[in-house]
PLY file of the C-alpha trace (Angstrom):
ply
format ascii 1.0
element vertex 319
property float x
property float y
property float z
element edge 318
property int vertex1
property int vertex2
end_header
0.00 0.00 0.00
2.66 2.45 0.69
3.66 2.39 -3.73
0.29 3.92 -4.36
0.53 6.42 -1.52
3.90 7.48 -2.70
2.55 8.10 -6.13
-0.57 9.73 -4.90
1.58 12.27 -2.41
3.88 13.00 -5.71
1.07 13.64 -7.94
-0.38 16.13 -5.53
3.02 17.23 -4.76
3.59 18.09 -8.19
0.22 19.90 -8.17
0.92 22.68 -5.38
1.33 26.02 -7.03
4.97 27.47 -5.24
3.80 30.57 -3.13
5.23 33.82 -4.50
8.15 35.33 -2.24
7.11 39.10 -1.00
9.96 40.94 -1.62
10.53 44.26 -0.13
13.05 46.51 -1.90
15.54 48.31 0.04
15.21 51.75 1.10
17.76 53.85 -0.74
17.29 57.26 1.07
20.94 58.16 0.33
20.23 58.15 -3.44
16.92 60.38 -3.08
18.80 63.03 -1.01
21.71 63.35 -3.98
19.05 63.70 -6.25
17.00 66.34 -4.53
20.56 68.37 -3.57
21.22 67.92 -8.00
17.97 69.58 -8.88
18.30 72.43 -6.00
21.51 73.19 -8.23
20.29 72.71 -11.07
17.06 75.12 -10.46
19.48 77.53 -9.06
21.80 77.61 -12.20
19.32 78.08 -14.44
17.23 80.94 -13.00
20.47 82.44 -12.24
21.41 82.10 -15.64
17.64 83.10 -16.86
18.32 86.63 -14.92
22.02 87.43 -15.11
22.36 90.07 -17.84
25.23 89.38 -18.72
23.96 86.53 -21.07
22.32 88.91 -22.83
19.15 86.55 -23.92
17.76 89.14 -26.37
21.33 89.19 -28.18
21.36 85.41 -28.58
18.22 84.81 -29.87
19.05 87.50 -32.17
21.58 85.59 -33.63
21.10 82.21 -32.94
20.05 82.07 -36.95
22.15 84.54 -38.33
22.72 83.95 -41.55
26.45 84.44 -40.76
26.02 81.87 -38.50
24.48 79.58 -40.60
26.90 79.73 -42.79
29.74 78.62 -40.50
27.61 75.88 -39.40
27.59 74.90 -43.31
31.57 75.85 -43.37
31.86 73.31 -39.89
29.78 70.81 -41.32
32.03 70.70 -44.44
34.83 70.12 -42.77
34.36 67.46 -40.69
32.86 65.43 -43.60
35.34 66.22 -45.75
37.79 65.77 -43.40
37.22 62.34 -41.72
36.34 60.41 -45.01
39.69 61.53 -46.29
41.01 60.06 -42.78
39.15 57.05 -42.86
40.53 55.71 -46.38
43.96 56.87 -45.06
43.60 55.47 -42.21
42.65 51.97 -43.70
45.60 52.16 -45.88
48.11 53.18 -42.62
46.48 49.96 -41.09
47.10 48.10 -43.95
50.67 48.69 -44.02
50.84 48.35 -40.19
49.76 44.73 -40.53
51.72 44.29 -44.00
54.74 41.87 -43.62
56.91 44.62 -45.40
59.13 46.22 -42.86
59.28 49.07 -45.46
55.80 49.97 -45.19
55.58 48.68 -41.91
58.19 51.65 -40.60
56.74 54.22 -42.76
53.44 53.70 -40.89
54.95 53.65 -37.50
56.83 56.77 -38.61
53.67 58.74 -39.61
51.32 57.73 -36.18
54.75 59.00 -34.69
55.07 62.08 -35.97
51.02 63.18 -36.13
49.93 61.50 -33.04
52.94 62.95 -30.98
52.59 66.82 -31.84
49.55 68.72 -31.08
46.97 69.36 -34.14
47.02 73.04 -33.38
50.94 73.01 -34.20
50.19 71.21 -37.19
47.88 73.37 -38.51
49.99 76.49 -38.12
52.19 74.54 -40.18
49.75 74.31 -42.46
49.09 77.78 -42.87
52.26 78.79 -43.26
52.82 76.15 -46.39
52.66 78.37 -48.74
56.27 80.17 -47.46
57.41 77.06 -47.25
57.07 75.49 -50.22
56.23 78.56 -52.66
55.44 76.50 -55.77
55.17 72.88 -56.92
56.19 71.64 -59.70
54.66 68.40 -61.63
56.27 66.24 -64.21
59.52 64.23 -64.39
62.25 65.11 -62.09
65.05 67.73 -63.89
63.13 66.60 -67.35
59.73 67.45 -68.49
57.84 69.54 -66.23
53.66 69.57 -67.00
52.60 71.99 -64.72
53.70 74.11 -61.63
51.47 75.85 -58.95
51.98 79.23 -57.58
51.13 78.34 -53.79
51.27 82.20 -52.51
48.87 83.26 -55.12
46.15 81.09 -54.18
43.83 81.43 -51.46
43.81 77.98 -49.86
42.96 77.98 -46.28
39.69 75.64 -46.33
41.45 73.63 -48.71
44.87 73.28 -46.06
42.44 73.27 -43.26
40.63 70.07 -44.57
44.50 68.56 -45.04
45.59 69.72 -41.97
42.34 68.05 -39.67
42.40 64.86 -41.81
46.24 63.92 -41.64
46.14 64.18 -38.14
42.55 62.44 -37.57
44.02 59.40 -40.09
46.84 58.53 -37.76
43.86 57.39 -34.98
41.60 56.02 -37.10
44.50 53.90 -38.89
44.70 52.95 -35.26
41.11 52.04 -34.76
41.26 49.62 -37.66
44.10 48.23 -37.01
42.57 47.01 -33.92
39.28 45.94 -35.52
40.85 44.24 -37.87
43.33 42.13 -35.09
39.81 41.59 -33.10
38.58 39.16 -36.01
40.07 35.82 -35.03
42.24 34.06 -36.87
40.34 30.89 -37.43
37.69 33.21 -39.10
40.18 34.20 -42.40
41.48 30.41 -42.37
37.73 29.12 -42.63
37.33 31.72 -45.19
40.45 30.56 -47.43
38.81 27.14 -46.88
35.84 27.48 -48.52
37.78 28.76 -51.85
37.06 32.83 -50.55
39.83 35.47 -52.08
41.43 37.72 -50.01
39.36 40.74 -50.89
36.09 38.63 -50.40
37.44 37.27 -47.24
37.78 41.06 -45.79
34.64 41.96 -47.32
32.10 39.10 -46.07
34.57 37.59 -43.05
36.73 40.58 -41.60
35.53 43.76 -41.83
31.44 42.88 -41.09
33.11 41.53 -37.39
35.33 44.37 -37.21
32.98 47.03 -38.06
31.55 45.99 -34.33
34.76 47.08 -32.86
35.68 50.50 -35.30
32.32 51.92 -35.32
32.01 52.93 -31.62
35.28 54.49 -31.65
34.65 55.82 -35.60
31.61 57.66 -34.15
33.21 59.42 -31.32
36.11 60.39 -33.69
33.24 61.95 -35.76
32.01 64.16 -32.81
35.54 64.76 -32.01
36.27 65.98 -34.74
33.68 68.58 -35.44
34.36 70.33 -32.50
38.24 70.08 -33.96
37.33 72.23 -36.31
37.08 75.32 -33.98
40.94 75.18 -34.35
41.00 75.91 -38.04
41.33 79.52 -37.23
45.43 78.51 -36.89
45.74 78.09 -40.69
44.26 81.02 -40.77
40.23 79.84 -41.57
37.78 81.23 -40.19
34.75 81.05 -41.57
33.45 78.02 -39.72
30.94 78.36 -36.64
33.42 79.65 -34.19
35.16 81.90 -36.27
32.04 83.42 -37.27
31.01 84.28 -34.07
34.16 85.58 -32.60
33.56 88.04 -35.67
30.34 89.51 -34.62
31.51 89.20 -30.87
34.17 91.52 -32.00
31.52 93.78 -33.58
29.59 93.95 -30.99
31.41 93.62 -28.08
29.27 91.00 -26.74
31.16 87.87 -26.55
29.24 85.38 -24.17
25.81 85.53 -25.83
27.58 85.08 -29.17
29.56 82.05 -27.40
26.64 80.57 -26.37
25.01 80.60 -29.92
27.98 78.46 -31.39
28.15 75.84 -28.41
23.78 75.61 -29.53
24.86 74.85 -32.39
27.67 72.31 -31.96
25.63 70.73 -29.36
22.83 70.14 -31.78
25.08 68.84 -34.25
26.86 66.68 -31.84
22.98 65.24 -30.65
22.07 64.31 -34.04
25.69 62.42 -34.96
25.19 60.67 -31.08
21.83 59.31 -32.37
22.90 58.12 -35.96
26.38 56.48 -34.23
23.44 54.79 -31.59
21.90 53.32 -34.80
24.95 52.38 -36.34
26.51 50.38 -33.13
23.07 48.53 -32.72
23.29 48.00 -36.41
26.44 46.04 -36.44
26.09 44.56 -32.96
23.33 42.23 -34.40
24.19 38.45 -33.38
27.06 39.72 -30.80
25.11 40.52 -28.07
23.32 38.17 -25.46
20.05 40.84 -24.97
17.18 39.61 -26.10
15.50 41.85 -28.58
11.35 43.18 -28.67
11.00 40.69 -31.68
12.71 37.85 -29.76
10.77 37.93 -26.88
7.61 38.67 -28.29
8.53 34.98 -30.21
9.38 33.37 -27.03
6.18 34.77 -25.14
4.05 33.34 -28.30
6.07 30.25 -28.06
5.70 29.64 -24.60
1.77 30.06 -25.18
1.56 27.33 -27.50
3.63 24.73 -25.67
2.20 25.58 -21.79
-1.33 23.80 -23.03
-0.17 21.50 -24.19
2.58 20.64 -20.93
-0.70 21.07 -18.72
-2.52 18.66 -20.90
0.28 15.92 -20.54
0.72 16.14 -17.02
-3.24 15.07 -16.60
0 1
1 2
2 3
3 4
4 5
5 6
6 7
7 8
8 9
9 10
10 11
11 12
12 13
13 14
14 15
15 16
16 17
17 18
18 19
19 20
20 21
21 22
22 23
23 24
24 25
25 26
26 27
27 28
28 29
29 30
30 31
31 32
32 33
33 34
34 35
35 36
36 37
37 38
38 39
39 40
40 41
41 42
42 43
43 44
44 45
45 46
46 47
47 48
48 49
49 50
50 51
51 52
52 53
53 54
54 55
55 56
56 57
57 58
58 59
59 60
60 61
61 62
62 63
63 64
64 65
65 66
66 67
67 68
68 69
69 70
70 71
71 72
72 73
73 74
74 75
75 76
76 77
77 78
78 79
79 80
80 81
81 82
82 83
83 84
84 85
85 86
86 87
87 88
88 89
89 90
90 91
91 92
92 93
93 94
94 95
95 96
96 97
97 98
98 99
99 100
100 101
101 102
102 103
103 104
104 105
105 106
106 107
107 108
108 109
109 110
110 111
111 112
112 113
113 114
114 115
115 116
116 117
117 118
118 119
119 120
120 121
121 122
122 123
123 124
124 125
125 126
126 127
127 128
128 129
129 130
130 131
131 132
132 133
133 134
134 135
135 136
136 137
137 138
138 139
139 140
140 141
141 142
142 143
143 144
144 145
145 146
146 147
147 148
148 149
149 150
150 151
151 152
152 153
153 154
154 155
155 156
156 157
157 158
158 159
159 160
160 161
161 162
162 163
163 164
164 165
165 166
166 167
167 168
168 169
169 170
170 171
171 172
172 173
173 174
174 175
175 176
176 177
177 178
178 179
179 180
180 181
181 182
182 183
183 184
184 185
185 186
186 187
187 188
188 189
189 190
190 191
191 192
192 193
193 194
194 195
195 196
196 197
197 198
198 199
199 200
200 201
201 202
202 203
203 204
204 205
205 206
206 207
207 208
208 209
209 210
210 211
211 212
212 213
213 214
214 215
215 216
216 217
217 218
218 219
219 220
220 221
221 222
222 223
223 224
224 225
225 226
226 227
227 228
228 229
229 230
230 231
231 232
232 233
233 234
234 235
235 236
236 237
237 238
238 239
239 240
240 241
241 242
242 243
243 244
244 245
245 246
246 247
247 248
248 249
249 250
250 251
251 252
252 253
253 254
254 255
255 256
256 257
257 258
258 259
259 260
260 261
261 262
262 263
263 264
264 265
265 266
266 267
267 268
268 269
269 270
270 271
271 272
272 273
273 274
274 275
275 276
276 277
277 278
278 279
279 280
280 281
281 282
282 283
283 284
284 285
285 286
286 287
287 288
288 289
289 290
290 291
291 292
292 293
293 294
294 295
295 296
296 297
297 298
298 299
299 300
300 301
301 302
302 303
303 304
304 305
305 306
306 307
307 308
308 309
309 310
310 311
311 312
312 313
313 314
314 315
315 316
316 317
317 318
């Protein structure tokens, strides 16, 4: 008699709904008193800010639009684009000859991340500007030969041009760095599976490599981006300055009204920097797809439909 009990006290035993556990969360009151003492400060700064005059309000939104200022946003806007696409295909090459089993090309690139990562971009761009009394023509065509054509460097009015050269040498020396280390992230099992299946070496960086190292390059790649268009307040070294900050030092100087005019470009920059923070957000979850362990909406909406169809039909086999 004591077999069918046993059964009977496991069926009922497996029966019994487990009691929920009543959890109390801890009291944090620590945590509610910094945020309380942030927000005092906060409210503070800004109505102090709201009624110092010195802000001049009425002056800012004055030119918050200026067409002046628009136009350095468009000048600012140029130059990072320009400049960081011309970095980025440098910098791929510089990573290429890092990793290249040349020691020729191999020193060159060590030579160039030396010299532009180890002097300050400011420094380089004065260099830039003064290019033109350095090197006061340039000559094209075969050396102490034919010559095809020669430019007359002090006659032309250059400085966007050497500003764009000046930001994106110095930005390609990280970025060669950033893809160098993208590119080492990809295992090495990955490019010897690739040559397996009969891939070339161009299609094995294009479909193996570079898809897995895009997950490491583009968070860095992004920030670079943002980095960079603030850079480009610098420019005024080469001398350029027709970009955002330049532009409103100009009227500043005008007007004699520097802070309001200040706090028109850093609008400005900070709306630019929002909208390149939300498209590098897009891009990271873009390319993190299959590398991270978080469940997305789509996946757990399947596993909550899932689990609807299969609990039935558990309940059913357990009577």
């Amino acid at each position: 008699m004591s077999t069918p009990s046993d059964g009977r006290v496991g069926v009922d035993s497996a029966k019994v709904e487990p009691t929920p556990i009543k959890a109390v969360p801890l009291k944090h009151p620590g945590q509610w008193i910094a945020a309380a003492i942030v927000l005092v400060l906060v409210a503070l700064f800004v109505y102090g800010a709201a009624t110092n005059k010195a802000y001049a309000w009425d002056t800012y939104a004055k030119y918050l639009f200026d067409t002046r200022i628009m136009s350095g946003v468009g000048y600012t806007l140029a130059l990072t684009v320009l400049s960081m696409v011309i970095a980025i295909v440098l910098g791929v090459v510089l990573a290429i000859m890092r990793l290249s089993p040349n020691p020729v090309l191999r020193a060159t690139s060590w030579v160039y991340l030396w010299i532009f990562r180890g002097t300050p971009v400011y420094v380089q761009l004065v260099f830039w500007g003064l290019f033109p009394s350095i090197y006061k023509r340039i000559d094209l065509g075969i050396p102490f030969t034919v010559q095809f054509a020669h430019f007359d460097i002090q006659s032309l009015n250059a400085a966007f041009l050497f500003a764009v050269i000046g930001l994106a040498l110095n930005e390609a020396a990280y970025m060669a760095e950033i893809v160098r280390a993208g590119v080492s992230s990809v295992g090495e099992g990955q490019t010897e599976a690739s040559v397996a299946l009969g891939m070339t070496w161009s299609q094995t960086m294009r479909r193996t490599v570079l898809p897995q190292a895009m997950r490491v390059i583009i968070p860095p790649t992004g920030n670079e981006v943002i980095s960079m268009l603030k850079t480009t307040s610098l420019v005024a070294a080469v001398p350029f300055s027709l970009e955002l900050y330049g532009r409103a030092r100009d009227i500043s100087g005008v007007i004699f009204q520097p802070i309001p005019l200040l706090m028109v470009a850093s609008t400005w920059y900070l709306a630019v920097t929002s909208i390149l923070m939300v498209g590098q957000y897009y891009l990271e979850r873009y390319y993190a797809r299959g590398a991270t362990r978080a469940l997305t909406g789509k996946q757990l909406k399947a596993l909550a439909a899932e689990a609807e169809v299969t609990d039935p039909q558990h309940g059913g086999g357990g009577v």
